[in-house]
C-alpha positions, 0 to 999 in steps of 0.5 A: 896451221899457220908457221910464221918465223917457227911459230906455228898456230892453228885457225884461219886468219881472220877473213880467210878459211884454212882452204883458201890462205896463203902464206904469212908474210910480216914486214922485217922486224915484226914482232908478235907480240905488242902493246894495243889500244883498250877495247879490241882484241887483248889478252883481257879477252883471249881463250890462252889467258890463265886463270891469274890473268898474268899468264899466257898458255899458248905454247907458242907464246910462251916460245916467243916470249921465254915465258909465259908472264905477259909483258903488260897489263891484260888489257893493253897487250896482244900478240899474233897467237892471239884467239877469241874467248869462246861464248 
């Protein structure tokens, strides 16, 4: 379990195992959610998408953000909790 400013989320930061990572630490003013490029990692292809694709289901998100309607369109916003869509 990774605690960043209260916000906890469950996996491994990428590279890492949950064995060997340290603590998160984010530069001031960090915030865990933001506009990205296409093409990378995205709402569009995370697993907490809602079926509508206008909604996020990762509770901590959804505490971050004061709800759970994305702030963009799917395919150009990320955010911190974000975890890959399952093959």
């Amino acid at each position: 379990m990774i605690d960043v400013d209260g916000f906890k989320t469950s996996g491994p930061i990428q590279g890492s195992t949950p064995s060997t990572h340290g603590p998160v630490t984010l530069p001031k003013g960090h915030q865990p959610g933001m506009r990205v490029p296409k093409g990378g990692s995205m709402c569009a292809n995370c697993r907490f998408l809602a079926k509508d694709r206008k909604n996020c289901m990762e509770p901590n998100f959804i505490k971050w953000n004061k709800g759970s309607l994305i702030p963009g369109p799917v395919d150009e916003y990320c955010s911190d909790f974000y975890m890959p869509r399952g093959k």
